[in-house]
C-alpha positions in Angstrom: -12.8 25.9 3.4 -12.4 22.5 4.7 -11.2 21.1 1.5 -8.4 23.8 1.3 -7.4 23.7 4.7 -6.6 19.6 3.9 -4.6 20.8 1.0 -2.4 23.3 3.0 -2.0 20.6 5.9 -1.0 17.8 2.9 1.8 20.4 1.5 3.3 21.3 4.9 3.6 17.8 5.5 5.2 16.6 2.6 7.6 20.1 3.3 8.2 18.3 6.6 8.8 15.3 5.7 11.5 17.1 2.7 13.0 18.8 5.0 13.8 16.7 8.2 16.9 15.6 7.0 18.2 18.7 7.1 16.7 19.8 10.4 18.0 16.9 11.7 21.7 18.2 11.0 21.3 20.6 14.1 21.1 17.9 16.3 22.3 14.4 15.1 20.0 11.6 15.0 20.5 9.1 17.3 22.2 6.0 15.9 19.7 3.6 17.4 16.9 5.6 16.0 17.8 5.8 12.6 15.9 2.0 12.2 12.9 3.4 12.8 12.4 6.4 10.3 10.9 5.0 7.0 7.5 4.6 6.5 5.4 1.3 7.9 2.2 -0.6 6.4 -0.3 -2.9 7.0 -3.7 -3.2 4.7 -5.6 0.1 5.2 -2.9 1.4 7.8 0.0 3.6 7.2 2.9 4.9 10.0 5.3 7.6 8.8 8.1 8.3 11.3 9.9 11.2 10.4 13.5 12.3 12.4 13.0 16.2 13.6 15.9 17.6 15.4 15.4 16.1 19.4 12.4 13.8 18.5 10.8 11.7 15.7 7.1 12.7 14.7 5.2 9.9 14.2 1.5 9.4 12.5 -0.8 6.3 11.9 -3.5 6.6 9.6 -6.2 3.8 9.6 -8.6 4.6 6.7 -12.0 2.8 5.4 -11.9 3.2 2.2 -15.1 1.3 2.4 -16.9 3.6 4.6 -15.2 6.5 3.4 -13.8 7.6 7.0 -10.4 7.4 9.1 -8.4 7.8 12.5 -5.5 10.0 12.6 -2.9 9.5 15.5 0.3 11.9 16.3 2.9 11.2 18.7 6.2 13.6 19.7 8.5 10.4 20.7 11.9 10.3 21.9 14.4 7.5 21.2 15.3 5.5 24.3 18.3 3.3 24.1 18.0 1.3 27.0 14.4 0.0 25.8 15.8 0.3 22.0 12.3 2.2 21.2 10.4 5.2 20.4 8.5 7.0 23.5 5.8 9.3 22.9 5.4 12.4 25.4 2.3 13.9 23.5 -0.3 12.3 21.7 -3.1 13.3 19.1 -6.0 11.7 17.8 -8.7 13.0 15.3 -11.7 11.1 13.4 -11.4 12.3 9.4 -13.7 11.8 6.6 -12.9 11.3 3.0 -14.6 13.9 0.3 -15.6 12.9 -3.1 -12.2 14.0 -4.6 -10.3 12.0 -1.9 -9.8 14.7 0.6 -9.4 13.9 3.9 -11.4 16.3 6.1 -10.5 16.4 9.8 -12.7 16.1 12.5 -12.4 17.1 16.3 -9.5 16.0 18.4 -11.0 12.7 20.3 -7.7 13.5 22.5 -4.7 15.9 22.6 -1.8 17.3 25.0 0.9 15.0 26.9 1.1 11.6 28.3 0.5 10.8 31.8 2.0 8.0 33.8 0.3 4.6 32.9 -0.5 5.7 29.4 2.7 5.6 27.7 2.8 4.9 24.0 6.1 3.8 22.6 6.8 2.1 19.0 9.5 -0.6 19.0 11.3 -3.3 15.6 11.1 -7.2 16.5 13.4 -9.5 15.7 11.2 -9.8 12.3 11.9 -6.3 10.9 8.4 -5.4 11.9 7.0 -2.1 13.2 5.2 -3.1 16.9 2.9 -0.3 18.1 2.2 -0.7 22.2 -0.6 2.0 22.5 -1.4 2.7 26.6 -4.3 4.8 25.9 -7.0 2.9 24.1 -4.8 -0.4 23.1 -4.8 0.6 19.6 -1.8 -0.9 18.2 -2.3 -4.7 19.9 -1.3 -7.3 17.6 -0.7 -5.2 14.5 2.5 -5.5 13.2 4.1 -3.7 10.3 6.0 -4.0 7.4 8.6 -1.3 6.2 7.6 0.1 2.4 10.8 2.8 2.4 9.3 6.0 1.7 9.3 6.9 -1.9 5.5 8.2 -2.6 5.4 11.7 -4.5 6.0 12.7 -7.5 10.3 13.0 -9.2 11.6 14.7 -11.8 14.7 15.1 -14.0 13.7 17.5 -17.0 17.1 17.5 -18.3 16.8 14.0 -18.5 13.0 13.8 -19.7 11.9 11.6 -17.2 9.7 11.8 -14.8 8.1 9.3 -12.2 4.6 9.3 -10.2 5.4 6.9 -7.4 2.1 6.5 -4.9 1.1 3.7 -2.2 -1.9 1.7 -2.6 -2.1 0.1 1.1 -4.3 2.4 2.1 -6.7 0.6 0.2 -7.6 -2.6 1.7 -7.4 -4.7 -0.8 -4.0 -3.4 -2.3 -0.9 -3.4 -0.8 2.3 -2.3 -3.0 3.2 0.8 -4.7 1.8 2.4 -8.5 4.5 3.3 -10.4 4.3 5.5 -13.7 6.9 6.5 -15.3 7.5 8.9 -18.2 10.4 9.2 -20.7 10.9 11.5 -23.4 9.4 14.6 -24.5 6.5 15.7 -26.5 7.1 14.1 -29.7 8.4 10.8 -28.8 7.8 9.1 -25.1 6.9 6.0 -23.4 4.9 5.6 -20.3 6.2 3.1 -17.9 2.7 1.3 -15.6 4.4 -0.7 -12.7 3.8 -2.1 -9.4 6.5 -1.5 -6.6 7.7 -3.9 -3.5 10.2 -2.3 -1.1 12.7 -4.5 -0.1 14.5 -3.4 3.5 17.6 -6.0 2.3 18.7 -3.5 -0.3 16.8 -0.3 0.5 15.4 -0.7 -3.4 11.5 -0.3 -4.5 11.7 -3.0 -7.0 9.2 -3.1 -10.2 7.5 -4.7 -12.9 5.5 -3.9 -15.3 4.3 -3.0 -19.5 5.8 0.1 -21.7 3.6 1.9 -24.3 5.8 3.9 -26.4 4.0 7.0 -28.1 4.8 9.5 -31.5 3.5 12.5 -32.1 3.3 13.2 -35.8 0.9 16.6 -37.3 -0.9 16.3 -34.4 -1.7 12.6 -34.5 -0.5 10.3 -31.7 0.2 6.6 -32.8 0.9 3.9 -29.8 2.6 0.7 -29.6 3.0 -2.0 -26.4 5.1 -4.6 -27.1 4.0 -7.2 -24.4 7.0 -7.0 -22.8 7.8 -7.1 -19.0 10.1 -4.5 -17.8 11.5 -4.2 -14.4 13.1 -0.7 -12.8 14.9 0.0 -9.6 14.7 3.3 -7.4 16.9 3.9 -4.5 18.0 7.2 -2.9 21.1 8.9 -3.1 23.1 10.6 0.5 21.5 13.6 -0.5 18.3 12.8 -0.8 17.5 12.6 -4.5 16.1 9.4 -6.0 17.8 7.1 -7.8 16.7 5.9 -11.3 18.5 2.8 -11.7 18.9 2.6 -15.3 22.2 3.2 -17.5 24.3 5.4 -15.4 21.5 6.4 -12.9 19.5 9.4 -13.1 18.9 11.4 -9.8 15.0 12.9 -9.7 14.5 15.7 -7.8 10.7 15.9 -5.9 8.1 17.8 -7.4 4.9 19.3 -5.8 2.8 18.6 -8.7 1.3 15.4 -9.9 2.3 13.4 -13.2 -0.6 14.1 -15.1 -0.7 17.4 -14.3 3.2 18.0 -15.8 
């Protein structure tokens, strides 16, 4: 039961965070607070701050990958232009534990329900592009500061286009910190699988990759492979209406896709 109740809590978040931009055209986003919604890293850490109507959910997920455990935080925040930052009103935090097929099962709430006066939380961008986290409860956040990795984890298709792209991020692993990248193109005779690693770059709003190609023929049933040795490099971006960007001939626009690569 737990195990299925983390699967419907992992798809209504990933509905969330699909949907947002287009909650958000209720009530415009503030201009100010447009900086902060990406996603933000650090080894074995992870913020995602997501724009809903009045406020911006945020969540930071430490994880031992080690110890096979975590600590989930969620804030409600408002922008606040004279301080340029995000202020949380409410606040959550739960232990988790990691199952054997990489589940994370949650744990009771350490603390829930709304800020009082001398606990404020708020999230704020230094002058280095980085993510600062000023945590009034427990001094969480002191002296971490994080990088923004765009938000482009998930799974992307274009059938029409045979090519599809399983796009996840390693940083919750301490030793790795970048995104996998596998990319497919072709169909069921003839295809090549694309192995990359990704680096966001905030200068362009690009995840920028390298990596090998293994193309692949089906003939009666008997699958021959070649790699040439090559090093290829793809670019995804995302388009005004949310698709991503495959940056390759005349761009192809994925569309997001619930289920994983190697299940498709």
């Amino acid at each position: 039961m737990k195990k299925l109740l983390s699967i419907v809590l992992a798809v209504l978040m990933i509905v969330s965070l699909l949907s947002a931009a287009a909650l958000a055209d209720d009530i415009p986003q503030p201009e100010g607070g447009k900086k902060f919604e990406s996603d933000w890293a650090i080894r074995g850490m992870l913020v995602q701050i997501v724009y809903e109507e009045e406020g911006y959910r945020v969540s930071v997920n430490s994880r031992n990958t080690e110890e096979q455990t975590g600590t989930l935080w969620e804030y409600s925040c408002y922008y606040m232009e004279n301080s340029d930052s995000l202020s949380a009103v409410s606040a959550f935090k739960h232990k988790y534990t990691i199952d054997a097929d990489g589940y994370q099962e949650l744990g009771e709430y350490e603390y829930e329900g709304l800020l009082v006066d001398g606990k404020e939380v708020t999230f704020t961008i230094d002058e280095n592009g980085k993510l600062n986290w000023q945590d009034g409860i427990e001094n969480a956040g002191a002296d971490l500061e994080f990088l923004n990795i765009g938000r482009f984890s998930g799974t992307w298709r274009n059938d029409a286009e045979e090519v599809a792209a399983e796009i996840i991020w390693e940083g919750l692993n301490e030793e790795r910190f970048y995104y996998s990248v596998y990319i497919n193109r072709g169909n069921a005779q003839a295809y090549t699988d694309f192995i990359m690693t990704g680096k966001y770059n905030p200068e362009n709003g690009k995840l920028e990759c390298e990596g090998t190609a293994e193309s692949h023929k089906v003939t009666d049933g008997i699958i021959t492979s070649e790699n040439d040795g090559e090093i290829y490099d793809a670019f995804f971006s995302f388009t005004d209406s949310g698709k991503l960007l495959f940056e390759t001939d005349n761009g192809i626009e994925l569309d997001y896709d619930f289920m994983p690569l190697s299940n498709g």
